[in-house]
Structure formats: structure tokens, C-alpha cells
C-alpha positions, 0 to 999 in steps of 0.5 A: 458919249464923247469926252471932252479934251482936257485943253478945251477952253471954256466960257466962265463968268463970274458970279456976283458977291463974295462967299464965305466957307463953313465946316458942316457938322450937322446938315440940319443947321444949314439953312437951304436959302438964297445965300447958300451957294453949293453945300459938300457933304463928305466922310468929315461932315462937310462944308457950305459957302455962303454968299457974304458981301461984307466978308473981308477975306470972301471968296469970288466965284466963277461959273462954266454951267452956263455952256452945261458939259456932259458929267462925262466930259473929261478934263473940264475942271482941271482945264480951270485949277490947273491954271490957276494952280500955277500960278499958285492961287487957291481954289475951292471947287464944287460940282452940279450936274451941269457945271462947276465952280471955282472959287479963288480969294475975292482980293485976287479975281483981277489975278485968276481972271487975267490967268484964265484968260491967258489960258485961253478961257472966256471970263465974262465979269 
């Protein structure tokens, strides 16, 4: 299999609703329901975000798996964060088999999207 290139723009859309994250401790309290979005299970426990539209400090997702990429793929995330990361927004990130998401603070979409655009990337709202 081929890797991609690290500079390889990519079609993004943004999902609808606002997520939350939650520390994970034990994965039998997490419900596995329409409002889980991605659930990380790590050496600390873990984490979850979960759809919240009434959040006020929510997280807006983006989505590149609609065009799945190779696991193999090289560069494919970094080609999203970086960008953003210089332009000094956070991001939280999980991965499926088939694409990733990036999640930047609801109250600064119009920001992240107007960077990944100038980044070259396709942002579909």
C-alpha cells in the first residue's frame, strides 16, 4: 500500500450538534447511544464525547471519513491539526478505521473553517 502525503488536502464536513467531553473511569457507565460520538479508552481510563446541543462551552465536530483513507495513509490527521494549531485553536481528535475527527470549540467553527480552507481543505458546513 501507498502513503499519502502529508500536504494532501482533504474533503471535511462539519457534523451537526455540539459535543461535550467526559473522563472515563469505568466503560460500563457509558451509555453506548445515538449521542456517544467517539468514546478513548487509554492508561488514564478514558474519555467520551457526547452530542450536547445545549452546552455553552460545546465542541463543534468535523468529519474527513466520508473520502475513507488507507489506516496506512501517512500525514492525513496532521494535514487538519496543524493548521489549526497555527492558528492557535484546540483541538480534540479520535480516530475509526476509515477517518477522524477533530473537534474545535463551537464558538470558533467559522475560525477553524476559514483555516482549513485556506489550507486548501474542503469544508462542507
Amino acid at each position: 500500500m501507498t502513503s499519502t502525503p502529508a500536504a494532501r488536502t482533504q474533503n471535511l464536513r462539519v457534523l451537526e450538534g455540539r459535543f461535550v467531553l467526559g473522563r472515563v473511569s469505568d466503560i460500563r457507565t457509558v451509555a453506548a447511544d445515538a449521542d456517544l460520538l467517539a468514546l478513548v479508552l487509554g492508561p488514564d481510563g478514558g474519555a467520551a464525547m457526547f452530542r450536547d446541543d445545549t452546552a455553552e462551552d460545546g465542541w463543534a465536530a468535523l468529519w474527513n471519513g466520508d473520502d475513507a483513507h488507507d489506516p496506512e495513509a501517512t500525514g492525513m490527521l496532521s494535514a487538519i491539526v496543524a493548521p489549526l494549531a497555527a492558528g492557535e485553536l484546540p483541538v480534540w481528535t479520535a480516530a475509526s478505521y476509515d477517518g477522524d475527527l477533530v473537534l474545535v470549540p463551537a464558538h470558533r467553527l467559522e475560525e477553524a473553517v476559514g483555516i482549513l480552507r485556506r489550507a486548501g481543505h474542503q469544508v462542507a458546513m
